[in-house]
KOLLORO-312516 format. One line per 8 residues: number of its first residue (from 1); their letters; for each residue x, y, z of C-alpha. Coordinates in pm, whole numbers, plus 32768, in hexadecimal, padded with zeros to 4 digits. Example, Ala and Ser with C-alpha at 12.3 -4.5 7.8 and 13.67 -1.06 7.14 Angstrom:
! KOLLORO-312516
1 = as = 84CE/7E3E/830C  8557/7F96/82CA $
END
This chain:
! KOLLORO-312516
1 = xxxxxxxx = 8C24/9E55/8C82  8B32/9F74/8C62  8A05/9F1A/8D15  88D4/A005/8D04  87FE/A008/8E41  8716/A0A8/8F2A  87A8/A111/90A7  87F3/9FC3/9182 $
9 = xxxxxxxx = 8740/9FC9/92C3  87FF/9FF2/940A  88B9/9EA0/941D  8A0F/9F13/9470  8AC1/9EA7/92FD  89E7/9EE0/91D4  8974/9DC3/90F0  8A4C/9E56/8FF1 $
17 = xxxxxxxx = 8B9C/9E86/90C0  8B41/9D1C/9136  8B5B/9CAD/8FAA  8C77/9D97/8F0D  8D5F/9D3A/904B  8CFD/9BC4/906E  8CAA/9BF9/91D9  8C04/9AA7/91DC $
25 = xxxxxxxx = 8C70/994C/9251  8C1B/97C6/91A1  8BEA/96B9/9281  8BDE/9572/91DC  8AF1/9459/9260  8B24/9307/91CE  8A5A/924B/912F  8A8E/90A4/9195 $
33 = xxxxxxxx = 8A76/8F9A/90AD  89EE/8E73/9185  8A65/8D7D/9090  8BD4/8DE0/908A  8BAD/8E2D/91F6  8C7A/8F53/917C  8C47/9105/9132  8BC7/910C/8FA9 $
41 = xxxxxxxx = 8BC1/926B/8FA5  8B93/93AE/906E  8A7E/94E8/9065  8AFB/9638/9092  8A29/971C/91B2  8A52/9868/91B0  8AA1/9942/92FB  8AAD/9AA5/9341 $
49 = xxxxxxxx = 8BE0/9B57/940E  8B7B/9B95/9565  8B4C/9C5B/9613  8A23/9CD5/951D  8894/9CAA/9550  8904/9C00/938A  89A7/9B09/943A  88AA/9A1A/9421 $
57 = xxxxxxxx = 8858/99B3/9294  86EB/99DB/92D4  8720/9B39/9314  882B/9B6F/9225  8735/9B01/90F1  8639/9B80/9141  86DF/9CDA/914A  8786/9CD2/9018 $
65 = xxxxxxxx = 8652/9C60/8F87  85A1/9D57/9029  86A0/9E3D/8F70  867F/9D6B/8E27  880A/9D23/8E32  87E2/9BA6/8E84  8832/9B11/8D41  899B/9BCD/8D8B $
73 = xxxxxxxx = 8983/9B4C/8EC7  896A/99BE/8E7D  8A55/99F8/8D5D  8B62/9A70/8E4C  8B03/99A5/8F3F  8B53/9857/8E46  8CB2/98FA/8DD7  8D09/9923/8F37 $
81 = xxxxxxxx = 8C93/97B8/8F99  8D41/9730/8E7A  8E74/97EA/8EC7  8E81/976F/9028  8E4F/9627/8FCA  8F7B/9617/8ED1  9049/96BC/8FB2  8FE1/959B/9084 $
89 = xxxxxxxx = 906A/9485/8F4E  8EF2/93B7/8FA8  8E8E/92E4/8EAE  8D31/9276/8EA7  8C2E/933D/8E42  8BD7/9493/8E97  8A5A/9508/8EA0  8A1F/9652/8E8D $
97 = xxxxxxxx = 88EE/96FA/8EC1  882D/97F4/8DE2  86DF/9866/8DA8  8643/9837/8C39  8610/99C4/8C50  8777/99DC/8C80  87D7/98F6/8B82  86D7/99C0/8A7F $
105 = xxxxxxxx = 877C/9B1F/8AD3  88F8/9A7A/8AB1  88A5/9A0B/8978  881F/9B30/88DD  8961/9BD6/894A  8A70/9AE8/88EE  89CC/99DB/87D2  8A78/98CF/879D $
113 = xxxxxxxx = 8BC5/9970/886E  8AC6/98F8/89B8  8B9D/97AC/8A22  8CDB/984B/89F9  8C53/9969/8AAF  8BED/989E/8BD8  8D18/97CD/8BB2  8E4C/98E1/8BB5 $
121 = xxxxxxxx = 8F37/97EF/8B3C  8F16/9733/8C65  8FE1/95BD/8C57  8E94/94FF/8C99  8E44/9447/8B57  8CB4/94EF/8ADD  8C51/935A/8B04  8C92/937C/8C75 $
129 = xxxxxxxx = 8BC6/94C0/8CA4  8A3D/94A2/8CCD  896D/95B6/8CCD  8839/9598/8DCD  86FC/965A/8D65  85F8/96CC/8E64  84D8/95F6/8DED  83CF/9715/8EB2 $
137 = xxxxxxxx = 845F/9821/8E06  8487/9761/8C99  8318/971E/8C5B  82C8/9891/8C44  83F9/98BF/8B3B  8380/97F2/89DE  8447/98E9/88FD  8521/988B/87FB $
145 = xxxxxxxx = 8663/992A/88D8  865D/9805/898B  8633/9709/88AE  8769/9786/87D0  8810/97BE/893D  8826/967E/8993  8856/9601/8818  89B4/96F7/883A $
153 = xxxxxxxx = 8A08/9646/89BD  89A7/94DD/8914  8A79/952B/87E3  8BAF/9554/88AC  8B68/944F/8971  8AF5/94B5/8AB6  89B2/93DD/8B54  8880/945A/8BCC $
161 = xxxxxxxx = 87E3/93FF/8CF2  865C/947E/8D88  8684/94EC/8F0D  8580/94BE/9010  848D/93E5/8F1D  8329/93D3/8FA1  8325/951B/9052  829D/95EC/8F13 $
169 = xxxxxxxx = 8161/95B6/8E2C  81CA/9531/8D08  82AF/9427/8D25  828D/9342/8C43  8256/9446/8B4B  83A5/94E8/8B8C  8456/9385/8B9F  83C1/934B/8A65 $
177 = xxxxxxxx = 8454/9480/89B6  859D/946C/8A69  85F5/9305/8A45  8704/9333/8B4E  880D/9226/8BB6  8776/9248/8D19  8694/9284/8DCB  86B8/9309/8F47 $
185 = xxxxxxxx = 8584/9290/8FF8  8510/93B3/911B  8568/934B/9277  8408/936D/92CC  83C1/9210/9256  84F6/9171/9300  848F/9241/9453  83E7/9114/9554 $
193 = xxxxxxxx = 83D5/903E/943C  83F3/8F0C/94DB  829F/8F3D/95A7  8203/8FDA/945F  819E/8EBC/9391  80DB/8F99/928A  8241/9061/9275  82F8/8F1A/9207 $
201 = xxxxxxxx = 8206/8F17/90F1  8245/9027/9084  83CF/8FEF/9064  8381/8E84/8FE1  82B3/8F56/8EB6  8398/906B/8E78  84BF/8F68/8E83  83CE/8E7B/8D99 $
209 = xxxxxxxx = 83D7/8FDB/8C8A  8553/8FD4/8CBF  85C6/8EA7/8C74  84E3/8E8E/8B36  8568/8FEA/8AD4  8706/8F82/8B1A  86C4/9090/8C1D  87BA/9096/8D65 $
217 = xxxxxxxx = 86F8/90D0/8EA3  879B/919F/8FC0  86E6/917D/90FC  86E6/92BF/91CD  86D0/9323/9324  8732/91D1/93C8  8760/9223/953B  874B/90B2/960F $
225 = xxxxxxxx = 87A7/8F85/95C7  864B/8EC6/95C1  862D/8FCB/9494  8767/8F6A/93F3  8700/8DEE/9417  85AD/8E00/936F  8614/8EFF/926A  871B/8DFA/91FE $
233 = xxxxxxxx = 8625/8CC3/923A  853A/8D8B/9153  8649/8D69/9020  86FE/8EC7/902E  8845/8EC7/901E  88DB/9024/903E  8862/90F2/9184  88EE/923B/9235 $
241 = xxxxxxxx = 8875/92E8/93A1  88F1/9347/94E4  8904/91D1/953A  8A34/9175/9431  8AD9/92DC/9486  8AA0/942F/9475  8B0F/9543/9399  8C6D/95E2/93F5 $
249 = xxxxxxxx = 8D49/96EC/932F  8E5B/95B3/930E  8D88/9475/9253  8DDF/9350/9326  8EE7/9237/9295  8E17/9101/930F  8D10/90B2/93B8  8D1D/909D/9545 $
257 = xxxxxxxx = 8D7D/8F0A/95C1  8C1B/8EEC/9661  8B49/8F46/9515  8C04/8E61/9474  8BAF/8D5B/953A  8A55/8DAF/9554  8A64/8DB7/93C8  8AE3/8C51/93CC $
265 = xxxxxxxx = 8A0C/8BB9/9494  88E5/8C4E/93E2  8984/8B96/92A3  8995/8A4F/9379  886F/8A63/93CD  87F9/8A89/9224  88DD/8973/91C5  87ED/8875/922D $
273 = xxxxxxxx = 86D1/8906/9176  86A6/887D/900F  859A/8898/8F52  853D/874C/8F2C  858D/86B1/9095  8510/880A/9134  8504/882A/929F  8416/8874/937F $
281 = xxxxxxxx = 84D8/89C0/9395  8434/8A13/9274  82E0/8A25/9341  833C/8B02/945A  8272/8C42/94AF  8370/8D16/9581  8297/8D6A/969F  82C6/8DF5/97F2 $
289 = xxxxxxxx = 8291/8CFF/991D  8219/8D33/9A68  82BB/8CCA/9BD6  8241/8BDD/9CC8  82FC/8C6F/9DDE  82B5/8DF3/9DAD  81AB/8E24/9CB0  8041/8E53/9D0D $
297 = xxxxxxxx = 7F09/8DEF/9C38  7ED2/8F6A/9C30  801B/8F94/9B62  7FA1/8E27/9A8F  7E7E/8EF4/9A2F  7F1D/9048/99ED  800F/8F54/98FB  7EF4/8EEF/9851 $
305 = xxxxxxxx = 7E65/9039/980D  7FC5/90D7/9797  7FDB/8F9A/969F  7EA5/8F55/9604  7F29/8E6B/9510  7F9C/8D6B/9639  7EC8/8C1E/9663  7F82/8BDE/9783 $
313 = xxxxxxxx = 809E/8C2B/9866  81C3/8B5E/9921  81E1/8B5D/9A80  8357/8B47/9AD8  842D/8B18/9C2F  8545/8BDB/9C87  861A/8AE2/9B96  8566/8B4A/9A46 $
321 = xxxxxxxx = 84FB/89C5/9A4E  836F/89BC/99FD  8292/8935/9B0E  8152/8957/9A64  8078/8A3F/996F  7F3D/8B16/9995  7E46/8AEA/9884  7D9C/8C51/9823 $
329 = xxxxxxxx = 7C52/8C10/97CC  7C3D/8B40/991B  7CED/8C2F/99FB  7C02/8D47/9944  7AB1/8CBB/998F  7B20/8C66/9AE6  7BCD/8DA2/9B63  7A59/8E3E/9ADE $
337 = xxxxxxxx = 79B4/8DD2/9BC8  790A/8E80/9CE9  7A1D/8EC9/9DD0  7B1D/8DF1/9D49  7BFF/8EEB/9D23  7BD7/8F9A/9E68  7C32/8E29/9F21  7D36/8DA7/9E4A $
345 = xxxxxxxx = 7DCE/8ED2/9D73  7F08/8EFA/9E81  7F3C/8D6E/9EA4  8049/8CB7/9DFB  7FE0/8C70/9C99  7FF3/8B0A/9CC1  7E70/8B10/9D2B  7E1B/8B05/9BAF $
353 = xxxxxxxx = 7F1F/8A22/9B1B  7F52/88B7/9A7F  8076/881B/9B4A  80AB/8716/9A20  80D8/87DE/98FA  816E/8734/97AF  82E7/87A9/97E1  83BF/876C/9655 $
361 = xxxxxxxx = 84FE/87FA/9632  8540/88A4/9504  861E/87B6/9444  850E/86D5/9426  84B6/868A/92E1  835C/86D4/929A  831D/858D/91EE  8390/84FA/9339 $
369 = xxxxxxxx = 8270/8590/93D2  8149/8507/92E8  8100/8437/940D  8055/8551/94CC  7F69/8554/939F  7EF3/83ED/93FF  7F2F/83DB/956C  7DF0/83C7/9673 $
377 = xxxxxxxx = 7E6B/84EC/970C  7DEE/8619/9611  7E52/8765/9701  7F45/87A4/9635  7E3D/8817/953E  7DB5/8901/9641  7EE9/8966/971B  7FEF/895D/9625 $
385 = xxxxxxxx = 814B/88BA/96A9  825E/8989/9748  83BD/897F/9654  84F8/895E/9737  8693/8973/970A  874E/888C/97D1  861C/8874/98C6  85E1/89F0/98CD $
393 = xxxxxxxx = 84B2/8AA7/9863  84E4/8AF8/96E2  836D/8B6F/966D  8229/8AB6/9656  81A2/89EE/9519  8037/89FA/94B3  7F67/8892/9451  7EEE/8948/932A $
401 = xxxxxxxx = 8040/89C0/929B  80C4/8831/92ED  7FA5/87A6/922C  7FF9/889F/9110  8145/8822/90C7  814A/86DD/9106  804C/86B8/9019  80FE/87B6/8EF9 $
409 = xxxxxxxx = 822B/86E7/8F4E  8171/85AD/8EF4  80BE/8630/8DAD  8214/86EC/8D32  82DE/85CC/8DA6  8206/84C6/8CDE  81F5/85A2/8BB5  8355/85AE/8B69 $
417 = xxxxxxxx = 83B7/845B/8BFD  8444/833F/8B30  8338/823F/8B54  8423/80F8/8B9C  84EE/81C2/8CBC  841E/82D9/8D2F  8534/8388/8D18  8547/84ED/8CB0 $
425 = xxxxxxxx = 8542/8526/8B29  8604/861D/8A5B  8561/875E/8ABC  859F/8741/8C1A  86EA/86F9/8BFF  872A/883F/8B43  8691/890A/8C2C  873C/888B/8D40 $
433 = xxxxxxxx = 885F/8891/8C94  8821/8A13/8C74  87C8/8A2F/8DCE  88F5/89DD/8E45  899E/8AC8/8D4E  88D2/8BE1/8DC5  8978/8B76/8F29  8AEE/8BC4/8E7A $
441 = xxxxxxxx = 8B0F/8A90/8F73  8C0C/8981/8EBD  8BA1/8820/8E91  8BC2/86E9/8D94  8B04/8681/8C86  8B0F/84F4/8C1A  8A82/8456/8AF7  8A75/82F4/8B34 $
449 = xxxxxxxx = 8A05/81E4/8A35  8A60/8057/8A38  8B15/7FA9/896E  8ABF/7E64/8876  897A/7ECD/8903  88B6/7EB6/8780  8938/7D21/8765  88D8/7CCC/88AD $
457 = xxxxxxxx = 878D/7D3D/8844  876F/7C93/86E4  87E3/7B28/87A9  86F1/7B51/88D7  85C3/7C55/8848  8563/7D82/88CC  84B8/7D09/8A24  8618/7CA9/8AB3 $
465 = xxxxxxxx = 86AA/7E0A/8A3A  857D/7EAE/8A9F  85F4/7E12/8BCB  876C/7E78/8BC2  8729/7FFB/8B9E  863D/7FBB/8CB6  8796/7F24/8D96  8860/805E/8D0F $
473 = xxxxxxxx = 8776/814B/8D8B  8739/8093/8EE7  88D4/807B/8F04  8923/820E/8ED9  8805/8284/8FAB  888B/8152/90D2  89D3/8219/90C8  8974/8396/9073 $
481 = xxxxxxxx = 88E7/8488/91A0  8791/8519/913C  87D8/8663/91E7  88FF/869B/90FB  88FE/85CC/8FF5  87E7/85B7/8ED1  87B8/849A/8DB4  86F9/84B8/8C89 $
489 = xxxxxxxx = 86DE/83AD/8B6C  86E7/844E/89F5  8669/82EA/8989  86D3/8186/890F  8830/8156/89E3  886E/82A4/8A27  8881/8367/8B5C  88FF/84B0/8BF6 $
497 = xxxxxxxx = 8979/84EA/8D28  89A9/8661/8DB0  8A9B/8629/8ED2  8A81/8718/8FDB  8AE0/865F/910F  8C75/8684/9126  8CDD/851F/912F  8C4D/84F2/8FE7 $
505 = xxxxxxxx = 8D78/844D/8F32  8D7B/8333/903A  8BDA/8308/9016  8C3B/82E9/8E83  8D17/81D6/8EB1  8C48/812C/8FC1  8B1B/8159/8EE2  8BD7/8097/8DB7 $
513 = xxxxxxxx = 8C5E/7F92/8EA0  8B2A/7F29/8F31  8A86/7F46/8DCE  8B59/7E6D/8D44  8B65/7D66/8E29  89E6/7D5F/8E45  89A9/7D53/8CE3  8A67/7BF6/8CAC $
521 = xxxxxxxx = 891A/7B57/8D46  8868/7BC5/8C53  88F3/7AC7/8B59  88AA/7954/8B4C  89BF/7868/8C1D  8A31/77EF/8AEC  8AA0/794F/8A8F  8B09/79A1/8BC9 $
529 = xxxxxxxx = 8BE8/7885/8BDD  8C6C/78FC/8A81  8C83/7A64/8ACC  8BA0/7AD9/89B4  8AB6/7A8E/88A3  8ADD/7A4C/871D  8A1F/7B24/8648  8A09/7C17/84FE $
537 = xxxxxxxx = 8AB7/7D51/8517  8A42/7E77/8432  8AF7/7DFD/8302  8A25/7CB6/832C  8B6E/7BD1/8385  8B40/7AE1/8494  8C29/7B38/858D  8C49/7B25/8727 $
545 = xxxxxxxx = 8BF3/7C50/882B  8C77/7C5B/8985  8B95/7CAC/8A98  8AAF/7E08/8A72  8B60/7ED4/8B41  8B40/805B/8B8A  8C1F/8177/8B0A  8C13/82F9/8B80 $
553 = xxxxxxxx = 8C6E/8447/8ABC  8C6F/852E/8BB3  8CAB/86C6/8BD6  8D17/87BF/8CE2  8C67/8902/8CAF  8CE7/8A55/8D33  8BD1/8B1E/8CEF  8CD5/8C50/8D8F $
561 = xxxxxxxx = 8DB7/8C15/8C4E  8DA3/8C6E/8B0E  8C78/8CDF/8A5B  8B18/8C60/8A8A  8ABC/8B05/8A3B  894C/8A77/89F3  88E3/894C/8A86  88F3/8883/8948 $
569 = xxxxxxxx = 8A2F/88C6/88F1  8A90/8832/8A2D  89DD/8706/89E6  8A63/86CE/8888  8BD9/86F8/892D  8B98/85E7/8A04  8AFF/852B/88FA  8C68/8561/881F $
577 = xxxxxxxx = 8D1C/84F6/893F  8C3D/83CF/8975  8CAA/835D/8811  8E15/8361/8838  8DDC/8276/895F  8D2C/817E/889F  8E34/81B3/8769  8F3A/8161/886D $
585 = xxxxxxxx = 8EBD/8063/892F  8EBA/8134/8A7F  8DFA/8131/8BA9  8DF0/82A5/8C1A  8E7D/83FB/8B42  8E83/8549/8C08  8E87/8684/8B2A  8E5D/8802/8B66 $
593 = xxxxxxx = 8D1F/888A/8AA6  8E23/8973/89FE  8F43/8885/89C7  8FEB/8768/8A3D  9082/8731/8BB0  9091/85B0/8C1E  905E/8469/8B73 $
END
């Protein structure tokens, strides 16, 4: 390689030694998929050889840009990563960084030859490799090099991916022109961001541009846990930082036994949060608390002024269990005063606080909680409530975010409700079903309907089977559990149960049991005593009908195997299988959403 360049500065090995001999070591950092609980890919980090003052990469780049040899630089850089990491036999992904200049200058060298260039004949399929782009440095480069750059990496199947999103000027505007598989939110957001309520915003709106784009989002930069837990409570799925594991020459197997149990019970935790039975979970505010033992009303104010979002604060004992709650705007006009603070700001901050505060723990449901809305008691609307976890202090909860969703809730609920259950109608049950495919968590779908159901109806007139469909739908929600399981009614006779809870198969047969024991007193004695009822069937021949009774289609769903399924198609499996149960004569018929497995 011929490289044509001014004189290095002093730093031991020259820039260009550093490049023609390789002196240069990848670390790999992974990169944690918090679904999986499992390492979805890794980014390479470059590292000088030490001793040397271009040991450190901030150095080393901005020397060889300084010398205007950084495009050849990140290019040997990537080869050496990717090398490494072969040598290695990893299989996920592999991000490598490089700037858009870079990429430009490569590409005017090479054409089209670029990915093979990068890639050296390197085992690592070009599907597996994504190229990261500096999203700073790329809004100053809108040539056309680029653009046919990353056509050429694209073409041979390589994915693109914008680094350290949010930290330049024109991000949406490079997003737009990029349209990259993912994007790598900067760890500036994710830094503190569960006391930074306007920073969760932010993620819930860049995540909000993803997911409408089919856009992966990488959260950066994750370096505690309470980080890790809101980032994934916020809906991102893929996160990397110090906290998961750092970046070492040898890319780690597995992930350490204590992240992966943090990383289950963070899905725990998620599992009881559906859409339409959400939790009052779904309400917290992550928000520092104060002690009663140690903390002063000095340090209750100075929390106040570092979080000027808070309307309130928790006052803890030394067993995280809440013992009461500070209300700002009270504790401000107070601690105001002429010499308030001068006699009480070194006392315990209990001088200030409501000893009865409204304690909920977060598995609540939030319809559970429409009482407050009612009750004589209306603090709540001015202190908030503290949120707890098995009797520890979780977050708070404000009145006004309570009153908020209880009442969307309400108007969403009756919107799409089937008027004789008010039970949820077809569109939520698709998008639950797809939330719970976006979880990759398994469960069963079950497409119930009843049987002799239309002459039962001619004989007795639509009151009395207004008044069976009302007994079907009181029998499956007596034996589902709200926190796991969720019912809709498509209409008519027909239901759908998403099974989430894991004794589901003995809830299906308990469900059709109790169903069809209860429905018998529906009919006159007369046809109890005979067991059924004469009437026309649909050819219009008098003939006799047994007892309604209730039959179930159901599905187990792997959203891990296979290829991606839509909610729908789901639903019109279970419908299939609900017809072979009816053709013969069964109670119950198990299927796999791709093919058969019990009966």
């Amino acid at each position: 390689m011929q490289l044509d360049i001014p004189a290095p500065v002093d730093t031991g090995h020259s820039v260009a030694d550093i490049i023609l001999n390789r002196l240069l070591v990848p670390h790999f950092q992974p990169i944690v998929d918090m679904v999986r609980h499992a390492i979805s890919g890794y980014e390479s980090l470059i590292r000088g050889i030490a001793p040397s003052p271009l040991q450190q990469p901030a150095t080393l780049f901005s020397e060889a840009r300084r010398q205007g040899i950084h495009a050849d630089l990140e290019l040997a850089c990537a080869q050496l990563a990717l090398q490494r990491y072969c040598d290695q036999q990893q299989p996920a992904r592999l991000f490598l960084n490089m700037s858009s200049s870079a990429l430009s200058e490569q590409w005017r060298r090479h054409g089209d030859a670029l990915p093979e260039i990068i890639r050296q004949q390197q085992s690592l399929p070009a599907e597996k490799i994504v190229i990261e782009i500096t999203e700073e440095d790329a809004a100053e480069e809108q040539g056309m090099l680029l653009q046919r750059a990353l056509a050429s990496l694209r073409a041979h199947g390589m994915l693109l991916a914008i680094d350290d999103y949010g930290s330049g000027r024109n991000c949406l505007r490079f997003w737009d022109q990029i349209q990259p598989e993912i994007v790598k939110i900067d760890r500036y957001f994710f830094n503190g961001i569960g006391q930074n309520e306007k920073k969760q915003k932010l993620v819930q709106s860049i995540l909000a541009i993803g997911n409408s784009m089919g856009t992966q989002i990488v959260a950066e930069g994750i370096e505690t846990e309470q980080d890790l837990l809101v980032t994934r409570e916020l809906g991102i799925r893929y996160v990397q930082g110090w906290f998961l594991g750092y970046p070492s020459p040898q890319a780690i197997q597995t992930l350490p036994g204590h992240i992966q149990e943090k990383l289950e019970n963070i899905a725990l935790k998620r599992t009881t949060i559906q859409p339409y039975h959400a939790t009052v979970h779904n309400l917290r505010i992550c928000a520092p608390a104060v002690r009663l033992e140690t903390d002063t009303n000095d340090h209750l104010h100075k929390l106040f002024i570092d979080n000027p979002g808070l309307h309130a604060a928790a006052i803890i004992n030394a067993e995280d269990r809440p013992v009461g709650i500070v209300n700002r705007r009270d504790f401000s006009e107070h601690y105001a005063q002429q010499f308030i603070r001068e006699l009480y700001g070194r006392k315990s901050c209990s001088q200030f606080m409501n000893g009865n505060p409204v304690l909920v723990d977060g598995s609540t449901t939030i319809e559970s909680l429409s009482h407050l809305l009612i009750s004589k008691d209306q603090r709540y609307l001015v202190d908030g409530f503290i949120i707890t976890h098995q009797g520890r202090y979780d977050g708070l909860g404000t009145g006004e975010a309570l009153v908020k969703e209880v009442t969307e809730k309400r108007i969403e609920a009756a919107r799409y409700a089937n008027p004789l259950t008010s039970l949820p109608g077809n569109i939520p049950i698709s998008h639950h079903i797809a939330s719970q495919l976006d979880q990759e968590q398994s469960f069963v779908t079950a497409y119930c309907d009843l049987n002799n159901f239309k002459p039962f109806n001619d004989v007795y007139g639509y009151w009395r089977g207004d008044d069976m469909i009302r007994l079907c739908a009181e029998v499956i929600k007596s034996h589902c559990n709200p926190q796991q399981d969720f019912i809709g009614h498509v209409g008519g006779d027909d239901f759908i149960i998403v099974f989430g809870s894991s004794n589901w198969e003995q809830r299906a047969h308990s469900i059709i049991n109790d169903f069809n024991l209860r429905a018998q007193r529906l009919y006159d004695h007369e046809d109890q005593a005979r067991g059924g009822i004469e009437a026309e069937d649909r050819h219009g021949i008098n003939r006799f009908f047994p007892f309604v009774s209730l039959g179930m289609g159901a599905v187990y769903v792997d959203p891990t195997q296979g290829d991606r399924i839509q909610p729908q198609d789901i639903a019109s499996a279970a419908a299939r299988v609900k017809h072979r149960v009816k053709k013969e004569n069964l109670d119950l018929v198990v299927e796999s959403c791709l093919m058969p497995v019990t009966s």
